[in-house]
N, C-alpha and C positions, 0 to 999 in steps of 0.2 A: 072129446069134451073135457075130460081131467084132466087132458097134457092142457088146452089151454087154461084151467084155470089155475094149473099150479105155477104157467107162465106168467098170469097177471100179479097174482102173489108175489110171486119173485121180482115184477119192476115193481109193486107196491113199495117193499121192504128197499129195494135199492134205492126208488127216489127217498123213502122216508130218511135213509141214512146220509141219502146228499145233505137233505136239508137239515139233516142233526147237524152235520160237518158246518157248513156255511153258520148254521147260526151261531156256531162255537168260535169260527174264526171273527163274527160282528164282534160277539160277546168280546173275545181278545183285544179287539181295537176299542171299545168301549164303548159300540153302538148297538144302540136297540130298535125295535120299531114301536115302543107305543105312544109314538109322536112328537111333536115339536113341545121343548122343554117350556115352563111356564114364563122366562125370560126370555126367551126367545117372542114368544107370542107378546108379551107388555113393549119390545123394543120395534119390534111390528107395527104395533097399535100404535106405537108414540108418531113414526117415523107417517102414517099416513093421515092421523089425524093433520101435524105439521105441513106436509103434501097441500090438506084439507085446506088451511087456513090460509097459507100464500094465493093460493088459485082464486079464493073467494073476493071475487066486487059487485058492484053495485047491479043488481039485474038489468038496469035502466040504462046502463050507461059501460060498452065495451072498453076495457083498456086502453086499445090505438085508439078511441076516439074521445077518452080525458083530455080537457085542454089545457095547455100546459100556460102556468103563470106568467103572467108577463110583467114584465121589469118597468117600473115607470121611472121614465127619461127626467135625469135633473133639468133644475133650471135653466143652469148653462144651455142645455145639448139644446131646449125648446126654443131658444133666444140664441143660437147660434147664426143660425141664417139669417136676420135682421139686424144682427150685429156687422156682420162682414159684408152689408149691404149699404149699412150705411157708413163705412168706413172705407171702401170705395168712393162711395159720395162724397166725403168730404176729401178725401187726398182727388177726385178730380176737382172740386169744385177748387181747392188748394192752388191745384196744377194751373185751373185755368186764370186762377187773379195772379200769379207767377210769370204767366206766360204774355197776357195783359200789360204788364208793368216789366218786360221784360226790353233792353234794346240790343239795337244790332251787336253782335260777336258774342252774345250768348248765347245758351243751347237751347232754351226756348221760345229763342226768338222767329226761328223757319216757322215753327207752330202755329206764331201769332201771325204771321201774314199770312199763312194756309187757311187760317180762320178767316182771316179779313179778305181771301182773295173770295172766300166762297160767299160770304155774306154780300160782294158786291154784282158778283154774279146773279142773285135771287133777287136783285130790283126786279121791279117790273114794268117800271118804266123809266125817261130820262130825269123827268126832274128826283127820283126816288133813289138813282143811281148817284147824280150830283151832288146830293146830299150825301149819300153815303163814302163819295168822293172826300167832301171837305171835310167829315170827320176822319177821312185817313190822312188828311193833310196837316189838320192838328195836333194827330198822336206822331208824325216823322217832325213837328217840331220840337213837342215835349221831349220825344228821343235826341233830341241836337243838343239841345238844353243838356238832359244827362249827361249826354258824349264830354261835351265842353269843359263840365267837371272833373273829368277824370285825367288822371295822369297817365298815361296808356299810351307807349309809343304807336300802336295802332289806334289811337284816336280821331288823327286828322284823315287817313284814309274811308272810316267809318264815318266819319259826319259829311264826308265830302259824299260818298252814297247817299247818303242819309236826306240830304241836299238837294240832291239829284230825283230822287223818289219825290219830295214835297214836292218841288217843281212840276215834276211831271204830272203827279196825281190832279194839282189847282189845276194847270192848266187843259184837264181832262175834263175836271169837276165845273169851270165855272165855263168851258167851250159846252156846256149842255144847258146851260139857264138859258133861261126861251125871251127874249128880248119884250115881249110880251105881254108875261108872267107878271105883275107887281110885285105878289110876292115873293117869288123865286127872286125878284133883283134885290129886296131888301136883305133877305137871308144872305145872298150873294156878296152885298155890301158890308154887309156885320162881319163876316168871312173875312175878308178881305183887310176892313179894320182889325180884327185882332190878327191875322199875322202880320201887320205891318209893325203893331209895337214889338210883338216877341221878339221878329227878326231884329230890328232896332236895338232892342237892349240886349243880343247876344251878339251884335257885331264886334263887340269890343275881346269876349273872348275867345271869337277865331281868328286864326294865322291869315296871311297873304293870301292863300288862292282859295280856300273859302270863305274870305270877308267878300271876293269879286264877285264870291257865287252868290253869298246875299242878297251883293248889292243888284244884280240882275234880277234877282224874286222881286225885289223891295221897287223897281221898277216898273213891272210886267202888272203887279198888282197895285200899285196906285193909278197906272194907264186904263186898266179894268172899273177899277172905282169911279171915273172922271167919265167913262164912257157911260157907266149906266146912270147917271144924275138928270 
């Protein structure tokens, strides 16, 4: 029982002089332990109150689900679409009186009789078609008329078509008037009187083989005129 107590004594004494040691090497480096210095603990404070402050929103309302401001669209952007809707509209509706007033050998011209083949197509019946005949027999004179103006070594080529078209369309247009009909023969007659002046007062400015061609229309439709009297 002695020998152990003079054993525990003896690790007393030796821990106590560890921990002299170590405390003398802190002391050396210049650390103690009776805690964190009072700047220490104030840059602490500072850094969580700050922490504190960021994190804080509304309890009502989470962060991802704040809605974010939206930009209201100028005048332009709101009138953008109605703009470029009705500037379409006008460059076709452009297009289409271009294309109207346009004669053969220009580039609008395939267009206008694409329009005029289809429009003749949706008669719905003959005297509906006739008519829509003899107003395509009016606008291949007004185009002869033009032709005849110009100085265009492709001219006489183009009116002689052009000729050729009138002809064919009357004689399409007035072979569907119903013999019948009264008024389909008066329309038919008025028809008939006005291309007989037009052609008339442009014989003089076509050449040789289209004044012959005239004079054949200028024929075919006074024979027409005299038959339905």
């Amino acid at each position: 029982m002695g020998w152990s107590r003079g054993s525990h004594r003896l690790r007393g004494r030796s821990a106590s002089r560890r921990r002299g040691r170590v405390a003398a090497r802190l002391a050396d480096l210049g650390l103690t332990f009776s805690g964190p210095s009072t700047e220490f603990r104030a840059r602490l404070r500072e850094e969580l109150l700050r922490a504190q402050a960021a994190e804080r929103v509304p309890a009502s309302q989470p962060p991802a689900d704040q809605p974010r401001p939206r930009r209201r669209r100028s005048l332009f952007a709101r009138l953008r679409p109605a703009i470029v809707f009705t500037a379409l509209l006008v460059g076709m509706y452009g297009m289409g009186i271009r294309a109207y007033h346009s004669v053969p050998g220009e580039t609008l011209y395939p267009l206008k009789r694409a329009a005029e083949a289809t429009l003749l197509s949706m008669a719905s019946d003959d005297t509906e078609r006739a008519q829509r005949e003899m107003g395509a027999a009016r606008l291949r004179m007004a185009e002869t008329e033009s032709l005849a103006g110009y100085s265009n070594p492709n001219s006489g080529k183009l009116i002689e078509r052009t000729l050729d078209d009138m002809e064919t369309t009357t004689r399409s247009a007035l072979g569907r008037v119903e013999r019948h009909d009264k008024a389909a023969n008066v329309e038919a007659r008025n028809f008939a009187e006005d291309q007989r002046d037009a052609v008339e007062s442009l014989l003089p400015k076509l050449d040789g083989e289209n004044r012959k061609k005239a004079g054949k229309y200028l024929r075919y439709i006074d024979k027409f005129a005299v038959s339905t009297r």
